[in-house]
C-alpha positions in Angstrom: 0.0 0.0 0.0 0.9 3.4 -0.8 0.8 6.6 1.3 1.2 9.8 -0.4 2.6 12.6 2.2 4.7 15.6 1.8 7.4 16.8 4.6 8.7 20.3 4.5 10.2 23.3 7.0 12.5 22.3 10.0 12.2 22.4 13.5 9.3 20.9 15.7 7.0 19.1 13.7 3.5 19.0 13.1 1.4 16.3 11.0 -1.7 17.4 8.9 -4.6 15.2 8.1 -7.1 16.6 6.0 -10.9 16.2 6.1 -13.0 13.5 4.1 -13.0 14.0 -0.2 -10.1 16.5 0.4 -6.1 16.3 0.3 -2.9 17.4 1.3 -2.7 20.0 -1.7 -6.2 21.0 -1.1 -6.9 21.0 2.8 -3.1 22.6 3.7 -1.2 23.8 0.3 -3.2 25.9 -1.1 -4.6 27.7 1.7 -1.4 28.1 2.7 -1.2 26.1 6.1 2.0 24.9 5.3 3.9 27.7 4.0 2.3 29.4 7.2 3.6 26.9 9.6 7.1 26.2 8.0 7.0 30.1 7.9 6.6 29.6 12.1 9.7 27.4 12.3 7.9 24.3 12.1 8.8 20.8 9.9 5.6 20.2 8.3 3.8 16.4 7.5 0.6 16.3 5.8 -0.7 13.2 4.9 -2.5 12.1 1.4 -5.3 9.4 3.5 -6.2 6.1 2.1 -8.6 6.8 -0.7 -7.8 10.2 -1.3 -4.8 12.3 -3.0 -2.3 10.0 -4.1 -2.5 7.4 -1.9 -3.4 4.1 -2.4 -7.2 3.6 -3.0 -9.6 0.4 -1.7 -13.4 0.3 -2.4 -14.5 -2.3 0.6 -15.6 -0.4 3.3 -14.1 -2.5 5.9 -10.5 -1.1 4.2 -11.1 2.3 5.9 -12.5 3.4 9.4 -11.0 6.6 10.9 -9.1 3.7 13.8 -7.7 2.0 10.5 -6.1 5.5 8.5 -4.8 6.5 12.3 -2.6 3.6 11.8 -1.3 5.1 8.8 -0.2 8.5 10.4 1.5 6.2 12.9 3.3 4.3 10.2 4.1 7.5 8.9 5.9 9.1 11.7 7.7 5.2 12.1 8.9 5.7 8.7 10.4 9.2 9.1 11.6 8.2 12.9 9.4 10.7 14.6 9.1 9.8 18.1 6.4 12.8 19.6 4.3 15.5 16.9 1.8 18.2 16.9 -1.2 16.7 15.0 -4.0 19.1 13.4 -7.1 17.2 11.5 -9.7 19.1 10.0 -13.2 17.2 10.0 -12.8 13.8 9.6 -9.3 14.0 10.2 -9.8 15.7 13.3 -11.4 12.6 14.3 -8.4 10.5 12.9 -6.2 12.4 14.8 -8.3 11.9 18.3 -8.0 8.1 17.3 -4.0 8.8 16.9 -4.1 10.4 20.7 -5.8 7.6 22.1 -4.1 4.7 20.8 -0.7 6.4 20.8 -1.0 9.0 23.2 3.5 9.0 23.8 3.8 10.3 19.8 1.1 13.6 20.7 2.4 16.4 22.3 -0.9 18.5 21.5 -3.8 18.4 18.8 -6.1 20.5 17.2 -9.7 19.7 16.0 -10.9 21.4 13.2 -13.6 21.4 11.6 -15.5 18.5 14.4 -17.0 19.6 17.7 -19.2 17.8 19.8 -19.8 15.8 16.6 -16.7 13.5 16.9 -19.0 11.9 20.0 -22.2 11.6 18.2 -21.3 11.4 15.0 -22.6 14.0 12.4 -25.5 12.0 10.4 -26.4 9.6 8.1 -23.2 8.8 5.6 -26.3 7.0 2.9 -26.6 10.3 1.3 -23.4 11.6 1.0 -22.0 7.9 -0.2 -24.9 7.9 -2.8 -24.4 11.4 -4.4 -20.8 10.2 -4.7 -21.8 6.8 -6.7 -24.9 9.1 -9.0 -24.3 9.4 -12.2 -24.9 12.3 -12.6 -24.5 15.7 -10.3 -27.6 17.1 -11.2 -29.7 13.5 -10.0 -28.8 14.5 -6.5 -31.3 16.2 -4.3 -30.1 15.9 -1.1 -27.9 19.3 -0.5 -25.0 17.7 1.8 -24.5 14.8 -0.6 -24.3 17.2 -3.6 -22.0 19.1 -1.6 -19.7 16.5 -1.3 -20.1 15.1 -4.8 -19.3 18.8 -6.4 -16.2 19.1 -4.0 -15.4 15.4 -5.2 -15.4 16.3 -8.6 -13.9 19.6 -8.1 -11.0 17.9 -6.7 -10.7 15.3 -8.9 -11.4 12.4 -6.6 -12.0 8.8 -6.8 -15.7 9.0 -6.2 -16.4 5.3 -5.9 -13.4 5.4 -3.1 -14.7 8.0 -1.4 -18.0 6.5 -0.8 -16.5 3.1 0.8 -14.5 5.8 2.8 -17.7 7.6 3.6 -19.6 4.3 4.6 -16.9 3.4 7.7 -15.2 6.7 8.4 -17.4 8.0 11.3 -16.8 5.9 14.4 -17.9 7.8 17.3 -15.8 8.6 20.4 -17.5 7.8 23.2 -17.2 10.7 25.8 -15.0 8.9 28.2 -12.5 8.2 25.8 -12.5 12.0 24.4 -12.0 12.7 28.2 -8.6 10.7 28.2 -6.8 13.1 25.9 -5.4 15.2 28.0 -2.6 16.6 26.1 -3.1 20.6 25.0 -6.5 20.8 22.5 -7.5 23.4 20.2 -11.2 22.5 19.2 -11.5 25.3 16.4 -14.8 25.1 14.5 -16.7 27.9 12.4 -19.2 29.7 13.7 -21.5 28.6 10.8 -20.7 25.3 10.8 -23.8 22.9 11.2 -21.9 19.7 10.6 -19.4 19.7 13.3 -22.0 19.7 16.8 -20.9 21.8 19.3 -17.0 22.8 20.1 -16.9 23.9 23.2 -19.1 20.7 24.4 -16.7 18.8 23.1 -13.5 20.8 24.7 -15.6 20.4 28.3 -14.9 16.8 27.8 -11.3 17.4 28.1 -8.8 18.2 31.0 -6.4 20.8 28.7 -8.6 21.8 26.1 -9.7 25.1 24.5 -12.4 26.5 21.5 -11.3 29.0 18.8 -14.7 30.3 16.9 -14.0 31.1 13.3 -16.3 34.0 13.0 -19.0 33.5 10.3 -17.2 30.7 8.4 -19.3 27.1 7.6 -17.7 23.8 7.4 -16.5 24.3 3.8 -14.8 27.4 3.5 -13.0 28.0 7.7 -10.3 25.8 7.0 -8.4 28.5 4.9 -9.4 31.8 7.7 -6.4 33.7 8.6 -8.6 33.8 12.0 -7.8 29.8 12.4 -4.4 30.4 11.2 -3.4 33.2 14.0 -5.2 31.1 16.3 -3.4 27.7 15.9 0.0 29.6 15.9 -0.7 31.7 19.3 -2.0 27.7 20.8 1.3 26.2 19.4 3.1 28.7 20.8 1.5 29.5 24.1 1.5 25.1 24.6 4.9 24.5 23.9 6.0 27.9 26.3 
């Protein structure tokens, strides 16, 4: 199996897992997350996740599962002998990187979940639609307004749709409250203020014994993962953490 990644910058590193249909280039190139972090003096890892980017693709949901593409990152940071990183995840890889703190909670020095609020315990609904607007034919046979969404961001991004939707159909394993309370490393929950995918963030951050909420004012789900509001914020908790 193949993992696509790219590693850039020195100095403290951080790894990057980007958010369901997306990629490196798209979640943390081009909105320039990791010219902004190598700019900060920081060795930057973002990972391409199974069925996405680059990486190798598998169209039996049982391949995926946010547990399973943790493993990956692991691997990852085994490969380039990193013992301890910063992890940031934006939607679904926020929730692969709260897997990553629980099962190897020595290699996290501090995450931040973006994108996913109270959501990562609860889930954040029914994959069906989204996993059939990715399999439609056709974009304009969709009428549900998520799943069409998804499918136009899919195409938009060149994607391997029928990937995607086995990665859609396993992806969101819920986090039972107890376990979120176990990560006790520093958290930045940073979700957008018009976001009505990820639940609540500052629920999810009382769950936790070192975490915080950074609102992204007037941003939905789509679009906050490029504010320079979430950028200053993430350096000022990266650098007031690590003081």
């Amino acid at each position: 199996m193949d993992i696509a990644y790219l590693d850039e910058g020195e100095g403290d590193p951080i790894l990057l897992i980007h958010g369901f249909a997306s990629n490196k280039q798209v979640n943390w190139v081009y909105p320039g997350w990791v010219d902004t972090l190598v700019k900060n003096g920081r060795r930057v890892i973002a990972i391409d996740n199974r069925g996405h980017g680059q990486s190798s693709k598998f169209y039996d949901p049982a391949a995926y599962g946010a547990p399973i593409m943790a493993e990956d990152a692991r691997r990852l940071l085994d490969h380039l002998a990193i013992e301890a990183v910063w992890v940031m995840g934006y939607s679904m890889g926020a929730r692969i990187s709260a897997f990553l703190a629980l099962n190897h909670p020595q290699r996290i020095k501090g995450a931040i979940f973006g994108g996913l609020g109270y959501g990562m315990v609860t889930g954040v609904g029914d994959p069906e639609p989204i996993a059939g607007a990715l399999e439609a034919e056709r974009l304009q046979d969709i009428g549900d307004r998520t799943g069409r969404a998804f499918r136009a961001f899919a195409d938009q991004t060149g994607s391997d749709r029928l990937a995607l939707a086995a990665c859609m159909r396993s992806s969101r394993q819920k986090i039972s409250e107890d376990d979120v309370a176990r990560i006790d490393v520093p958290v930045l929950v940073a979700v957008g203020t018009k976001d009505d995918i990820a639940g609540s963030p500052q629920k999810l951050a009382d769950l936790m014994p070192n975490a915080q909420v950074l609102d992204i004012p007037g941003r939905d789900h789509m679009v906050a993962v490029g504010d320079k509001v979430f950028k200053a914020g993430v350096l000022a908790f990266l650098g007031e953490a690590a003081a």
